[in-house]
Structures are given as structure tokens and as C-alpha cells.
SERO-4910 file (N, C-alpha, C, O; in steps of 0.05 Angstrom, whole numbers):
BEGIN
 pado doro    nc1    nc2    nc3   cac1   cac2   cac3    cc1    cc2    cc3    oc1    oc2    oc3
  Unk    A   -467   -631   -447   -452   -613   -430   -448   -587   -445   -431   -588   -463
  Unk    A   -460   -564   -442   -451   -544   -446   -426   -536   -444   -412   -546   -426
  Unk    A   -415   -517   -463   -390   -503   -478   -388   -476   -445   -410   -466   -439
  Unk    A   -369   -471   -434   -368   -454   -424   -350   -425   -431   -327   -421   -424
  Unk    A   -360   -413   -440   -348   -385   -456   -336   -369   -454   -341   -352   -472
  Unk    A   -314   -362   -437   -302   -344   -421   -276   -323   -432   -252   -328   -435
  Unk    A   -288   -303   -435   -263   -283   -439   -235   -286   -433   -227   -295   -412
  Unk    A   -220   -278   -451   -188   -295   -436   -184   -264   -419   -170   -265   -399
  Unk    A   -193   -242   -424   -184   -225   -403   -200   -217   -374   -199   -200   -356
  Unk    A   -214   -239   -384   -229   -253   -354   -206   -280   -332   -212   -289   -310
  Unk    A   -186   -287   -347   -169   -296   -330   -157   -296   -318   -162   -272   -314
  Unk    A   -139   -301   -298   -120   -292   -274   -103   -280   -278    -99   -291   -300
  Unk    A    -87   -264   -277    -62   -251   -287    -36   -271   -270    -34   -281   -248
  Unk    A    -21   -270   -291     11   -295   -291      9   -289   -255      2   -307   -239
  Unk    A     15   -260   -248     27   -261   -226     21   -228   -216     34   -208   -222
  Unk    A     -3   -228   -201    -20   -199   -196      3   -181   -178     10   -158   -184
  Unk    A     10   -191   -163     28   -172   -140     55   -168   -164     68   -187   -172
  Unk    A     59   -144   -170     69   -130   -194     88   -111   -169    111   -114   -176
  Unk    A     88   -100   -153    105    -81   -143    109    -85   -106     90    -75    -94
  Unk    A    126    -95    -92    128    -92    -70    152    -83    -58    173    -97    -60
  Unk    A    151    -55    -40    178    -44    -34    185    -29    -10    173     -8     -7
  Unk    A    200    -35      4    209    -15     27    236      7     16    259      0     10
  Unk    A    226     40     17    251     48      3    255     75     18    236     86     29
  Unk    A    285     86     18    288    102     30    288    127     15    296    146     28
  Unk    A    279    132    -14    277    147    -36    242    158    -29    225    143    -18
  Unk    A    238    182    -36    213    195    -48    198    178    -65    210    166    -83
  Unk    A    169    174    -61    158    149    -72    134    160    -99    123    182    -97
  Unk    A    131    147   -115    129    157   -142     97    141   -144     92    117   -144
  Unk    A     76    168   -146     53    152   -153     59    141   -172     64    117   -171
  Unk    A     62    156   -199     66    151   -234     80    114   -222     69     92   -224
  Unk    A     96    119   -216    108     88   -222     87     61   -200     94     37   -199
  Unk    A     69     67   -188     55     52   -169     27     54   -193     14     33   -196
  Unk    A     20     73   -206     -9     66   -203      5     51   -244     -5     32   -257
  Unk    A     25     66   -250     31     38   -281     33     18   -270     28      2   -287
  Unk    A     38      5   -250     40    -24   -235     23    -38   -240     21    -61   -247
  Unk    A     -3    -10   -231    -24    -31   -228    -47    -36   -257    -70    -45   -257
  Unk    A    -33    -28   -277    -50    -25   -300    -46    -49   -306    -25    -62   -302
  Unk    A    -77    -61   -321    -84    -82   -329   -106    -85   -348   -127    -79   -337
  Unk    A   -108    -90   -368   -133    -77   -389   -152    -97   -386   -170    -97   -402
  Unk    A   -152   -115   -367   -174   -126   -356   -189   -120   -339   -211   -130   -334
  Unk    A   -176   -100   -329   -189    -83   -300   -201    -63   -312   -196    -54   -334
  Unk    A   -225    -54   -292   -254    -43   -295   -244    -16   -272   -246      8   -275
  Unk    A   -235    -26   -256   -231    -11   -228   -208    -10   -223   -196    -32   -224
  Unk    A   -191     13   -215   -166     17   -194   -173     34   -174   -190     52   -176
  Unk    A   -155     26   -149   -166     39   -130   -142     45   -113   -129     26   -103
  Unk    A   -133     72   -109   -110     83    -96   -108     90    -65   -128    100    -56
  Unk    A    -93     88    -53    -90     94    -20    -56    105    -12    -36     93     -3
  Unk    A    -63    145    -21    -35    150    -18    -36    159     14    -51    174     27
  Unk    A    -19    148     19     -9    162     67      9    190     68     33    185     65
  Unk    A      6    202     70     29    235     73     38    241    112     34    223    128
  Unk    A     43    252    116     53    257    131     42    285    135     47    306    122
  Unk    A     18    280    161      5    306    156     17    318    190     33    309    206
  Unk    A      0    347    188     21    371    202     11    363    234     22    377    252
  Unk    A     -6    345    242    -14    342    268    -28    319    279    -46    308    266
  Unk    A    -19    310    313    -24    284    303    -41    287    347    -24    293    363
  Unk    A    -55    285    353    -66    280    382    -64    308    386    -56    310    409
  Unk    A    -68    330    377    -75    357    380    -50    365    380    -48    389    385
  Unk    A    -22    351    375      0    368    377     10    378    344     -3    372    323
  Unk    A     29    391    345     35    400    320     63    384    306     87    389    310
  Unk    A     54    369    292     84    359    285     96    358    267     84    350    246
  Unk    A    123    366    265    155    373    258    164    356    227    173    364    205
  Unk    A    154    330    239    168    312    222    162    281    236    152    278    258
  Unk    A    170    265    221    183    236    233    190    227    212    191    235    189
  Unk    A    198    197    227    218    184    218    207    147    217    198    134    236
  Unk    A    211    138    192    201    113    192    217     92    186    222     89    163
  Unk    A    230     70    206    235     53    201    225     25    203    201     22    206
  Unk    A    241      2    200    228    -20    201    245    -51    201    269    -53    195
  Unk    A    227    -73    209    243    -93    215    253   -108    182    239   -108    162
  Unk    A    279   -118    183    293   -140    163    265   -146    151    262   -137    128
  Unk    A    242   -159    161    227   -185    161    210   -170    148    192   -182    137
  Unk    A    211   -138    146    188   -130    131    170   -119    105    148   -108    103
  Unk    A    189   -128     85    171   -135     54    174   -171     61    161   -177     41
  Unk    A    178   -187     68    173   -213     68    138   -202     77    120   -207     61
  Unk    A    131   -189    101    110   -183    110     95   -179     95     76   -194     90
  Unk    A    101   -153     82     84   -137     51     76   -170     35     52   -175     33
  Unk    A     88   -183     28     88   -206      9     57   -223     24     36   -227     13
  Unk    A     64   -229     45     49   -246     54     24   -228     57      2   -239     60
  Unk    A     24   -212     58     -4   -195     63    -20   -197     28    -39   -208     19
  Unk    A     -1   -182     19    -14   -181    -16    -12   -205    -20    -28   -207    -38
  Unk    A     -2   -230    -15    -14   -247    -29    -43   -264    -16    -58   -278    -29
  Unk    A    -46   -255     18    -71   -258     23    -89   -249     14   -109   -263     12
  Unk    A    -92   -212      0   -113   -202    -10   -113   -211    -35   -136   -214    -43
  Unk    A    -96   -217    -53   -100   -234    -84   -115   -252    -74   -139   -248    -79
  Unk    A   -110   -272    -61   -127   -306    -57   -162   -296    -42   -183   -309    -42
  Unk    A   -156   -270    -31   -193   -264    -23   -205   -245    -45   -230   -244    -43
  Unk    A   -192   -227    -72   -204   -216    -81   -196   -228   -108   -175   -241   -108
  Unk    A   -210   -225   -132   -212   -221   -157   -185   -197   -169   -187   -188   -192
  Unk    A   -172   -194   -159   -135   -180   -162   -123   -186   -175   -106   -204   -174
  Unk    A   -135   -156   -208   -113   -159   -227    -86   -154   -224    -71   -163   -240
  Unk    A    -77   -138   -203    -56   -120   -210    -58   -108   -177    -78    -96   -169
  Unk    A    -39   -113   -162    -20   -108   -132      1    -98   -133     21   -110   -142
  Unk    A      2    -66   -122     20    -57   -114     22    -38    -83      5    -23    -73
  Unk    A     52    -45    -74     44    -26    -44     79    -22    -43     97    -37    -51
  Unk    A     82      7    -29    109     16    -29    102     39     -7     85     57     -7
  Unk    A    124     29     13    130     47     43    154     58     46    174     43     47
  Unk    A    156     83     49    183     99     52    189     96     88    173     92    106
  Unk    A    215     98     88    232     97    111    257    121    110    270    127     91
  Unk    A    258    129    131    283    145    134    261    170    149    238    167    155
  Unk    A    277    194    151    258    217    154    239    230    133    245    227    109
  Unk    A    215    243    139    198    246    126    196    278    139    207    285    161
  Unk    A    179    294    120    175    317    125    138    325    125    123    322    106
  Unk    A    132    334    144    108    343    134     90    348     96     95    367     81
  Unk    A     76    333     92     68    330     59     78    313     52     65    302     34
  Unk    A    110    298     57    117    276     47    105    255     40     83    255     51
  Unk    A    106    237     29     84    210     11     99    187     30    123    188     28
  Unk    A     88    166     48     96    158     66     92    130     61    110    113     63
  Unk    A     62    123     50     61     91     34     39     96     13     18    109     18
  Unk    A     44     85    -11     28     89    -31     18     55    -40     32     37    -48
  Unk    A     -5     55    -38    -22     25    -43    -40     30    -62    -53     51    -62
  Unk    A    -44      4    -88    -63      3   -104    -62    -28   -110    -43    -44   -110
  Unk    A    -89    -31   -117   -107    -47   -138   -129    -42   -149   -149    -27   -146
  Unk    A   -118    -66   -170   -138    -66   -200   -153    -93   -199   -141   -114   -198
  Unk    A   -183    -91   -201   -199   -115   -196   -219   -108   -236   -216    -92   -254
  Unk    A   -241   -135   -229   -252   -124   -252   -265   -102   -253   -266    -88   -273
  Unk    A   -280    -94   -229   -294    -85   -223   -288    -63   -198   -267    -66   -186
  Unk    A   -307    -38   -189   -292    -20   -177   -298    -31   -144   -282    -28   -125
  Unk    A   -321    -42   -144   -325    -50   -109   -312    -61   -102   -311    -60    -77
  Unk    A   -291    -78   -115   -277   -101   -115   -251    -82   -109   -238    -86    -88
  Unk    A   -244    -65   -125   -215    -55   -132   -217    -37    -93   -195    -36    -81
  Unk    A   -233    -29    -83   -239     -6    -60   -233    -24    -43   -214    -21    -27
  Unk    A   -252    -51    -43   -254    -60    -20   -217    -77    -17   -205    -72      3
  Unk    A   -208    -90    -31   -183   -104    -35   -161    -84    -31   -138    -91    -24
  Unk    A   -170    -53    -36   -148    -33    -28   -140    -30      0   -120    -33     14
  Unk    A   -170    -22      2   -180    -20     40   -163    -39     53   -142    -34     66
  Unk    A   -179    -76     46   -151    -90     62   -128    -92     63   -114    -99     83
  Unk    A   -117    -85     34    -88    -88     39    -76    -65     55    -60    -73     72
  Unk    A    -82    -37     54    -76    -29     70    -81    -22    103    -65    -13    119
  Unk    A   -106    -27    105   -108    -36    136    -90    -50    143    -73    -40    159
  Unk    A    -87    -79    132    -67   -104    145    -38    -92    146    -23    -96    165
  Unk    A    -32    -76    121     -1    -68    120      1    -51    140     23    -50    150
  Unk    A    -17    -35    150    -15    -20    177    -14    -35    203      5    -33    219
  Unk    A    -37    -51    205    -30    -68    223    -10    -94    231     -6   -101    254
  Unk    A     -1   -105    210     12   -129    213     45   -122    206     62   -133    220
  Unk    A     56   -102    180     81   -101    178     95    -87    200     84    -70    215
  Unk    A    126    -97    204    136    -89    231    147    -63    216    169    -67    206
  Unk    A    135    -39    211    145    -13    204    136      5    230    112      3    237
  Unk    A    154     22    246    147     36    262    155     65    257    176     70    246
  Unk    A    136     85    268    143    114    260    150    131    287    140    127    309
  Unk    A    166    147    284    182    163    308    171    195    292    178    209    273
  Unk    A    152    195    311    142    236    311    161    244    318    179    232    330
  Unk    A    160    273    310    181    291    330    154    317    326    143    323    305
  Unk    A    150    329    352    127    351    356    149    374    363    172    372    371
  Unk    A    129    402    354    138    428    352    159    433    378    181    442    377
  Unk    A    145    423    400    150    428    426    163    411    435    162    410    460
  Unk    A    175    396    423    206    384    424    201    359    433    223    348    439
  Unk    A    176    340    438    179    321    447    174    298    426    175    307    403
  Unk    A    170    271    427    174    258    413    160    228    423    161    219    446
  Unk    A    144    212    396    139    195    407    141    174    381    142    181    357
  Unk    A    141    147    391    141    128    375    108    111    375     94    106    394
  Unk    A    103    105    343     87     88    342     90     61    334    108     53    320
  Unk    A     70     47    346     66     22    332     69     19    303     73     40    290
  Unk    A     69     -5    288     61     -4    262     54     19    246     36     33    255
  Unk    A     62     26    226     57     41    213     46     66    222     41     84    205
***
């Protein structure tokens, strides 16, 4: 029987999902992407959301993001789905709530895999799903005074 040889920083990390947060504070790349450092990782791969100036051809003001009790239990169950489908040294994702201003940083997501296809594609899902599945909803407010609510994220 062959000896099998394996790098120990080829191992799992104790516990990859390192940062999960709903906060009503200004959200801090510097402290999301040290989250995701791991000197096993080859690849990180970042996904910052802002709050840009227009949204269905209208011009908008601002909004406002809140969300359900139930929703970092959500965040949890999501990142720990993309750890168990990817190679995920290092998970982090953090969504602001309260009002936001145009340019504001709205959710900041990263991972660190060994590798970079790995680190893109494991980003991609986590934040697709965190868009689609966490109960976070956003309230526009447009120039022209009207106002609408979205779904998820």
C-alpha cells in the first residue's frame, strides 16, 4: 500500500466561515478581505455591492435596507452550503442595513479557495444565494419622489 503524501496546508481549515454579519455600521473591506486570509489559499475572490445612482431608468436618492430576525441564521446556512460544494479556505459575507446613500458599500462577500477558479466560482455562489435566499429587503427612494420596495436583497 502506498504512503499517501499530503501537504498539511492542503487540509481543511478548523472552521472556513470566519466572518458572518448583518450591521447597521459602514462596512469595512480591510476587515472582510483579513477574514479571508489563509496562507493556504492560491486565490481570493471579492464581491463588493454599492448602492449605485439608478435603478429601471429612474434616478435614485437613496434606500434603505432591512431585514428579517432569521437572517444571518440564513447567511450561515448558505456559507456553510458553499464550504461543503467548494474547496473553502476562508468565508466571509457582511450586509449593511439601515439607510444607505448613493456609493455606499451595501454587502461585501469573499473567498479563499486553493486555487483562483475555485475562489470566483464559490464567490459567485455565495453571493447569488445571499441575494436570492436571505430575507433582506431594500426600499428605493427615486429623485421624483416615489419609492419602491424590493425583494431580497
Amino acid at each position: 500500500m502506498a504512503a499517501t503524501f499530503e501537504h498539511p496546508g492542503e487540509l481543511g481549515a478548523q472552521d472556513p466561515i470566519r466572518l458572518l454579519a448583518i450591521r447597521g455600521e459602514p462596512l469595512s473591506l480591510d476587515e472582510v478581505f483579513r477574514a479571508v486570509g489563509d496562507d493556504a489559499a492560491g486565490g481570493t475572490a471579492l464581491f463588493v455591492g454599492t448602492v449605485r445612482n439608478h435603478d429601471g431608468g429612474a434616478d435614485v436618492e437613496g434606500l434603505g435596507y432591512s431585514c428579517h430576525p432569521s437572517a444571518e441564521a440564513e447567511m450561515r446556512r448558505i456559507a456553510e452550503k458553499v464550504v461543503a460544494e467548494y474547496p473553502v479556505r476562508a468565508l466571509a459575507a457582511v450586509h449593511r442595513v439601515g439607510d444607505l446613500a448613493v456609493g455606499d458599500l451595501a454587502v461585501i462577500v469573499a473567498v479563499s479557495c486553493p486555487h483562483r477558479g475555485e475562489a470566483f466560482e464559490a464567490c459567485r455562489k455565495l453571493i447569488d444565494d445571499l441575494k436570492h435566499e436571505v430575507p433582506i429587503w431594500k426600499h428605493q427612494k427615486f429623485s421624483d419622489g416615489t419609492e419602491e420596495w424590493v425583494g431580497a436583497c
